[in-house]
C-alpha positions as CSV (number, residue, x, y, z in Angstrom):
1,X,82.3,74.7,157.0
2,X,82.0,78.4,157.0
3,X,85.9,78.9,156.7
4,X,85.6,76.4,153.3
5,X,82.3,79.1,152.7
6,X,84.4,82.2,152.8
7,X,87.4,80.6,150.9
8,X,85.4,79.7,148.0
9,X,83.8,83.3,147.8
10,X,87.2,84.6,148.1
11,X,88.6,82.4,144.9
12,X,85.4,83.0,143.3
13,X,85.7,86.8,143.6
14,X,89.7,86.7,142.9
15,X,88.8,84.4,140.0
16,X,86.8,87.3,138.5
17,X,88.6,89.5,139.1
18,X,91.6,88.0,137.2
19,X,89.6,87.0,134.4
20,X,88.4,90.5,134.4
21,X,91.3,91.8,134.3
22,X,93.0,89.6,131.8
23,X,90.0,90.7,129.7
24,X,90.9,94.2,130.1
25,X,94.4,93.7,129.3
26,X,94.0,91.7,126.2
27,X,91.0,94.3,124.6
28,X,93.1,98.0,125.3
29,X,96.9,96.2,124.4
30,X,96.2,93.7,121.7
31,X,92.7,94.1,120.6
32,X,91.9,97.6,120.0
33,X,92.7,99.7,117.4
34,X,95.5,101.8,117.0
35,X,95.3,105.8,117.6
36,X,93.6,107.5,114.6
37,X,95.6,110.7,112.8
38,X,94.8,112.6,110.4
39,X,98.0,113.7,108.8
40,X,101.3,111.8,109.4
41,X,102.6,115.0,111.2
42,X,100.4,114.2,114.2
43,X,102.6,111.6,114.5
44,X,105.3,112.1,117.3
45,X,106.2,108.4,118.0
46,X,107.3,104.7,116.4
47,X,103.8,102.9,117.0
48,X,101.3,102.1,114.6
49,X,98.2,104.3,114.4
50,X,95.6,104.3,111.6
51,X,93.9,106.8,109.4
52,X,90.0,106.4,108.3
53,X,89.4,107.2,105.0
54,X,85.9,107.6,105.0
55,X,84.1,109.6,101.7
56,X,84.1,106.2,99.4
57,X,86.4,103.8,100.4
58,X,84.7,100.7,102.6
59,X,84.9,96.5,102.8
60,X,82.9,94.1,100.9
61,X,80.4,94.2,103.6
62,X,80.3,98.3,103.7
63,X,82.3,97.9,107.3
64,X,84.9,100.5,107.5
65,X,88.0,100.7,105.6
66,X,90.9,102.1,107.0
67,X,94.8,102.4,107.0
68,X,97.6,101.6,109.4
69,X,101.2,103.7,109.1
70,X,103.9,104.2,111.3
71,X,106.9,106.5,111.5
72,X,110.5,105.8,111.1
73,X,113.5,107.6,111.5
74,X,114.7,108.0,107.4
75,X,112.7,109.6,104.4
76,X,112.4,106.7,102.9
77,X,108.6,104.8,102.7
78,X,107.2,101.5,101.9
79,X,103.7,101.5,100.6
80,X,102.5,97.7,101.3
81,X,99.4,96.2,99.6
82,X,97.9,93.4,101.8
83,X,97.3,90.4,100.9
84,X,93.8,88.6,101.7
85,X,92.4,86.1,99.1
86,X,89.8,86.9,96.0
87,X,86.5,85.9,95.3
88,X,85.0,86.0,91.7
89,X,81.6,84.2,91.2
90,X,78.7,82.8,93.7
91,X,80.7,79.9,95.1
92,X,83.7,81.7,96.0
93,X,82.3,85.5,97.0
94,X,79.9,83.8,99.2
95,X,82.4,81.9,101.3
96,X,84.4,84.9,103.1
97,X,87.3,84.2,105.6
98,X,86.6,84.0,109.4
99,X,88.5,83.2,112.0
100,X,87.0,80.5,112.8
101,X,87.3,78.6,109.3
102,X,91.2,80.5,109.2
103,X,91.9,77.7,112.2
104,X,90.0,75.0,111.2
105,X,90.0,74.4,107.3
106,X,93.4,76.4,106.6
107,X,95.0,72.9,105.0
108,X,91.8,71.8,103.0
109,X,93.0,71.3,99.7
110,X,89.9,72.6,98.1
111,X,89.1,76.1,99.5
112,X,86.7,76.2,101.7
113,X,87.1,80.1,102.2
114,X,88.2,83.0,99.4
115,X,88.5,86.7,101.1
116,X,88.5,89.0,103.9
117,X,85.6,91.0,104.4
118,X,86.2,93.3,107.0
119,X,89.7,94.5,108.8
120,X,90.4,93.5,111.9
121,X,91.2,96.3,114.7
122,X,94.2,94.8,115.7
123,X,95.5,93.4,112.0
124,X,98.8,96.1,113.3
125,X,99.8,93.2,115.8
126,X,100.6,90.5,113.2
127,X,102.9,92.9,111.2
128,X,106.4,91.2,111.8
129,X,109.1,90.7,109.3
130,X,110.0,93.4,107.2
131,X,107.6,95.9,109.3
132,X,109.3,95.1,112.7
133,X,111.3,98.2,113.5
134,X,112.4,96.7,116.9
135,X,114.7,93.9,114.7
136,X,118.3,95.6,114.7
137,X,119.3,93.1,111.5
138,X,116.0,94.2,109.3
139,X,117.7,96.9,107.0
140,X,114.1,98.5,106.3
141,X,113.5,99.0,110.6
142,X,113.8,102.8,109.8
143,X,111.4,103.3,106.8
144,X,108.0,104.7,107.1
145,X,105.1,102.3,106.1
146,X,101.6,102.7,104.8
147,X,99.9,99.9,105.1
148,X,97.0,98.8,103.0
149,X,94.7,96.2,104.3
150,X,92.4,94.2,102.5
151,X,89.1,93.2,102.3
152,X,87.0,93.4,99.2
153,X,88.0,90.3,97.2
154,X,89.4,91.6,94.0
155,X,93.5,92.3,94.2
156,X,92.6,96.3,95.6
157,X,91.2,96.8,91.7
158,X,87.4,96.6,91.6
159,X,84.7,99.1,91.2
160,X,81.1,97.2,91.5
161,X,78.9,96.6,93.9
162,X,77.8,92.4,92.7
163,X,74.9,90.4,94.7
164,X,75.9,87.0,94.6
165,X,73.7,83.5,94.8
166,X,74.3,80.5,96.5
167,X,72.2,78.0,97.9
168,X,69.0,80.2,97.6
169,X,71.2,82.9,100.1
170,X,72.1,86.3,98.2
171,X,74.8,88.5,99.3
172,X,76.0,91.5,98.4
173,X,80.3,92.0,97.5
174,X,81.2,95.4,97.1
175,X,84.4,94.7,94.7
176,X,85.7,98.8,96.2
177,X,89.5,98.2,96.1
178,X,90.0,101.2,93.5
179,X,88.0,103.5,95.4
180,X,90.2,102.4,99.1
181,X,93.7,102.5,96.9
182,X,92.3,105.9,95.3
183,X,92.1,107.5,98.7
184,X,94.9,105.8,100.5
185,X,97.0,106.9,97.7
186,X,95.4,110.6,97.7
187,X,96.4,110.6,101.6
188,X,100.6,109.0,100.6
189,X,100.9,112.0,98.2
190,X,99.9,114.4,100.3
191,X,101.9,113.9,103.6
192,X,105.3,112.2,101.3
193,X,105.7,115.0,99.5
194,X,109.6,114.2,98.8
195,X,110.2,111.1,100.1
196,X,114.0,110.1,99.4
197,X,113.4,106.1,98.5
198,X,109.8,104.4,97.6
199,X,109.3,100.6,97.8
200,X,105.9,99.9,96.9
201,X,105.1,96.1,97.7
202,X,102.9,93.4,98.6
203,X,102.1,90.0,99.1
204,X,100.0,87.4,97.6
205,X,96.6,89.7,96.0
206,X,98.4,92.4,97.5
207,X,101.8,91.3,95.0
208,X,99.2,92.0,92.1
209,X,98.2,94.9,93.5
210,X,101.5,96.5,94.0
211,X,102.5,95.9,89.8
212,X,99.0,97.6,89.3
213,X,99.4,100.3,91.6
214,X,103.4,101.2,91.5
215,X,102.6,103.1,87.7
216,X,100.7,105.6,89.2
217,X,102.8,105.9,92.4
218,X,105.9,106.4,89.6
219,X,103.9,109.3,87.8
220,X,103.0,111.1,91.3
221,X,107.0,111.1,92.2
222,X,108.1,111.8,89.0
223,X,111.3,113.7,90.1
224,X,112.5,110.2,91.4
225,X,114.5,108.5,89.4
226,X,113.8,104.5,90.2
227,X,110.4,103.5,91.9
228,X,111.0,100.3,93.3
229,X,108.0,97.4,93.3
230,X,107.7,94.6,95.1
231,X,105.5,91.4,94.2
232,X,105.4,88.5,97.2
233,X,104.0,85.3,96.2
234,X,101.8,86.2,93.4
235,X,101.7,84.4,89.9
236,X,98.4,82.3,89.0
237,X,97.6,81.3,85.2
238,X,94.4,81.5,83.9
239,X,92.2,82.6,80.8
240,X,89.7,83.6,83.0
241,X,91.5,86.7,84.1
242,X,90.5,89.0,81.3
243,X,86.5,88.7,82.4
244,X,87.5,88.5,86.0
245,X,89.3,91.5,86.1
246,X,87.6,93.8,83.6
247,X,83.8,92.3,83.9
248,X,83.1,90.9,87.2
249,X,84.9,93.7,89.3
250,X,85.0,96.4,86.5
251,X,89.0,96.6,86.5
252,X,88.8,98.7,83.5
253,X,92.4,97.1,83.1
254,X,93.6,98.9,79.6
255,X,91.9,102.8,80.0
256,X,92.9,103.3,83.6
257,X,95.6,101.2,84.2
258,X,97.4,101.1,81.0
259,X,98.1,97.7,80.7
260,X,96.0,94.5,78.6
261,X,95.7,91.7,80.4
262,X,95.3,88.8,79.0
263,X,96.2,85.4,81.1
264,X,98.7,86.2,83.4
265,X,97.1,88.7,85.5
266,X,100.9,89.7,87.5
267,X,103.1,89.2,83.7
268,X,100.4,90.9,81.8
269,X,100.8,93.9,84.3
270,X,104.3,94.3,83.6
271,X,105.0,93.1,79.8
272,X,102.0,94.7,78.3
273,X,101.7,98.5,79.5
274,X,101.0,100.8,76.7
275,X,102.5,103.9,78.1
276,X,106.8,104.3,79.3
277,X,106.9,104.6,83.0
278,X,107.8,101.1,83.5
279,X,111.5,102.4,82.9
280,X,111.5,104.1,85.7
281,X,110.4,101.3,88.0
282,X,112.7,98.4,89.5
283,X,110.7,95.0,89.8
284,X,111.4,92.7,92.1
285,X,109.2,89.1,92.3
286,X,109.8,86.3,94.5
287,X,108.2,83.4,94.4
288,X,108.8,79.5,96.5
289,X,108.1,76.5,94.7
290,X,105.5,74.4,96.0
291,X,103.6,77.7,97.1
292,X,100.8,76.5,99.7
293,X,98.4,78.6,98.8
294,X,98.2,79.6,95.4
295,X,98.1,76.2,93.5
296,X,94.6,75.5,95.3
297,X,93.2,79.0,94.0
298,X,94.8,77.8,90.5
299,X,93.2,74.9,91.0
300,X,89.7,76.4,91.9
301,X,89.9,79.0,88.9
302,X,90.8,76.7,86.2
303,X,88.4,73.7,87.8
304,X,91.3,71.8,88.0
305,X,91.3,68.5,90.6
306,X,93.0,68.5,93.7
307,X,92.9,64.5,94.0
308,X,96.4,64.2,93.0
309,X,99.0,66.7,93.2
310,X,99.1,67.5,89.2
311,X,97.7,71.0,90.2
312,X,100.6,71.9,92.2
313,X,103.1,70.7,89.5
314,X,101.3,72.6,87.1
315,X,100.5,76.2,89.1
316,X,104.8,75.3,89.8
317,X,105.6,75.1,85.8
318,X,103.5,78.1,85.2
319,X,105.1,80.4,87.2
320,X,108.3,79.8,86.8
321,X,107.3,79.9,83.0
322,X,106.8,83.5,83.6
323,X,109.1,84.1,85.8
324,X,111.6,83.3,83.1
325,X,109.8,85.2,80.3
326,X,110.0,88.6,82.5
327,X,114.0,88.0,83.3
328,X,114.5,87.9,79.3
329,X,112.2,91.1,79.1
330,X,113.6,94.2,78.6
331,X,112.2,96.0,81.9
332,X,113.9,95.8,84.9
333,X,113.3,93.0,86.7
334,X,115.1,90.9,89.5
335,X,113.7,87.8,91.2
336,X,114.0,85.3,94.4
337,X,113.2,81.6,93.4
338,X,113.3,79.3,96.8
339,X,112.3,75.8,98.1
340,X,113.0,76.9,101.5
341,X,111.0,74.8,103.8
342,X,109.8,71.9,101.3
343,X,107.5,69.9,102.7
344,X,107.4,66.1,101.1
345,X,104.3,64.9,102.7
346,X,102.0,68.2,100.9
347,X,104.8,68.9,98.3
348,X,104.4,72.9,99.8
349,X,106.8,75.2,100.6
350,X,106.1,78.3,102.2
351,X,103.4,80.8,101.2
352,X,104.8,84.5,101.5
353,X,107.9,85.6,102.6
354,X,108.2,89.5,103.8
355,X,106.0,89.7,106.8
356,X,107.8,86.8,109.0
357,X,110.7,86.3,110.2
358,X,111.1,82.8,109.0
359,X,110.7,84.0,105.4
360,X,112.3,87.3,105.6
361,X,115.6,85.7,107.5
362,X,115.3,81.8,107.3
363,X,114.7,81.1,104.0
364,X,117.9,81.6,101.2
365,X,118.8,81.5,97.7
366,X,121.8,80.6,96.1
367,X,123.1,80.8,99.9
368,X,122.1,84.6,100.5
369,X,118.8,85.3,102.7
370,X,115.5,86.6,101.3
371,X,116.4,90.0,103.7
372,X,119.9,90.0,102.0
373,X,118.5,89.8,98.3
374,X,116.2,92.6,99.2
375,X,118.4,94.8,100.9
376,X,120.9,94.6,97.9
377,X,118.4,95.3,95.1
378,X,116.6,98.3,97.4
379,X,119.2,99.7,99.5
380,X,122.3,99.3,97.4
381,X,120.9,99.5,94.7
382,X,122.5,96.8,92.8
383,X,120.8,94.0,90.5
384,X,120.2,90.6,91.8
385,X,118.5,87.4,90.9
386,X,118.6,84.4,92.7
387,X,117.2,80.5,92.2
388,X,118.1,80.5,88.4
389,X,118.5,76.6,88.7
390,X,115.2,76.7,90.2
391,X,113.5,78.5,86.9
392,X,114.3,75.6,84.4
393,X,114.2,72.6,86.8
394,X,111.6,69.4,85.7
395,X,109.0,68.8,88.2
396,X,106.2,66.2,87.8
């Protein structure tokens, strides 16, 4: 009996001590945050570390807001707008992300969840696709990247502080993307001070984001002949846009970002500017089909129904409507049309295509990669569109 007795406090302490140490393990490697710089001269390795912004950048929920960058071996930079939902009335800016609903309602047709509120300390460890440096076939492995997170529910553009009501619960949204984007940006231009190549991209609110954003990168570098932008899965139609953007999170669209948006809030961006520096910036959009995301927040905007799948068909028609309109505009402009990865049962194809591998390598065009398509309009410069079949085809 006492043998059994001693071999059971022995497991029980070894048990412990594993699960302590496991614990360990998983908080200092995958949970906690990168090293914190200052200037991207501290930097003296290929890891990610982050910079805090402080002054008046924050979340929605006044948490801390803060970037994540890296060094490559080139002097060439991407500047990457995240991606992260939006929220835009009481319903929708009182149902934040969490984890927990992330894993559990992620295939409800009607959202059950809109936006990030905070930034997760380890958000560096999902990074894969065209961040991974350690991938010998991803062309963009040497580039330095900024990377902007996001968590403040209103495409990295708002400016108000809004209390929202639901259910007799109030909470506050503070809308701050311009103020983070101001200072992230203040921070780019001061340690790239001649950087030989500039992508400046992002994916799904981040895509709208990067068309907003790339003008004022363009005027900053204006010894640089191209500027190139990069918008990820982000087209949604709706007449709404004009009060979201410019009323409920104080956009300010036409004074300070030169540009009147009407009901294409990517399009609008892009077509409508009232100043020249769009000549100097390449645009590149790519887009799937059956998008799983962004039909259900065209549906939820436009108080469409998501019994049937009508609302898929339609977000589908929209934005390859306008996908079309910007190929026959005179800017320059290349897209990526796929239905990589089509899905019968949802009708979906995949949401987002530059942070995975699956996307970035998996899905093709015409026969040529997503990676490939990218690498030719960025790196070599030429002009390519691909899924042309795609932009005219009849869907339900």
């Amino acid at each position: 009996m006492k043998k059994f007795k001693k071999m059971f406090k022995w497991f029980g302490i070894s048990l412990g001590a594993i699960l302590l140490l496991g614990f360990l393990f998983v908080y200092f490697l995958w949970l906690a945050k990168p090293n914190s710089v200052k200037s991207f001269d501290q930097i003296d390795d290929e890891q990610w570390h982050t910079v805090n912004l402080g002054g008046e950048s924050m979340c929605s929920d006044e948490s801390e807001y803060f970037i994540f960058t890296r060094k490559g071996k080139s002097n060439n930079v991407i500047i990457h707008f995240s991606g992260g939902g939006a929220c835009w009335d009481d319903n929708s800016c009182t149902k934040p992300i969490t984890i927990y609903k992330a894993l559990t309602e992620a295939d409800s047709k009607d959202l059950k969840a809109f936006y990030y509120p905070v930034i997760l300390d380890f958000f560096n460890k999902f990074l894969n696709g065209i961040f991974d440096n350690k991938n010998k076939e991803n062309p963009f492995k040497d580039w330095n990247v900024v990377f902007l997170p996001y968590c403040t529910g209103d495409l990295h553009v708002g400016n108000i502080a809004v209390n929202y009501k639901n259910n007799g619960e109030e909470m506050k949204v503070n809308h701050n993307g311009q103020n983070n984007t101001k200072a992230a940006l203040k921070w780019i231009f001061a340690n790239f001070k001649n950087p030989e190549k500039i992508m400046v991209s992002g994916e799904s609110a981040g895509g709208f984001a990067s068309a907003y954003w790339a003008p004022l990168v363009a005027e900053n570098y204006n010894d640089h002949n191209k500027i190139y932008q990069l918008s990820d899965c982000s087209e949604i139609f709706s007449e709404r846009w004009p009060t979201i953007l410019d009323s409920v999170w104080n956009m300010d669209s036409a004074k300070k970002f030169n540009f009147k948006i009407k009901d294409d809030a990517y399009t609008d961006a892009l077509l409508n500017r009232t100043d020249s520096i769009n000549k100097r910036i390449k645009h590149l959009n790519s887009n799937t089909m059956f998008d799983i995301i962004l039909p259900r927040f065209y549906a939820s905007l436009n108080s469409k129904s998501t019994k049937n799948k009508d609302y898929i068909y339609h977000w589908s028609k929209y934005m390859r409507e306008s996908m079309l309109q910007l190929s026959k505009a005179n800017i320059d402009y290349e897209y990526f049309l796929t239905q990589c990865r089509y899905d019968s049962l949802k009708t979906s194809t995949p949401h987002t295509l530059i942070g995975s591998d699956s996307g970035l390598y998996q899905c093709d065009s015409n026969g040529i990669s997503y990676i490939d398509w990218l690498s030719k309009n960025v790196i070599e410069d030429e002009s390519l569109s691909l899924g042309v079949e795609l932009l005219t085809k009849v869907s339900k």
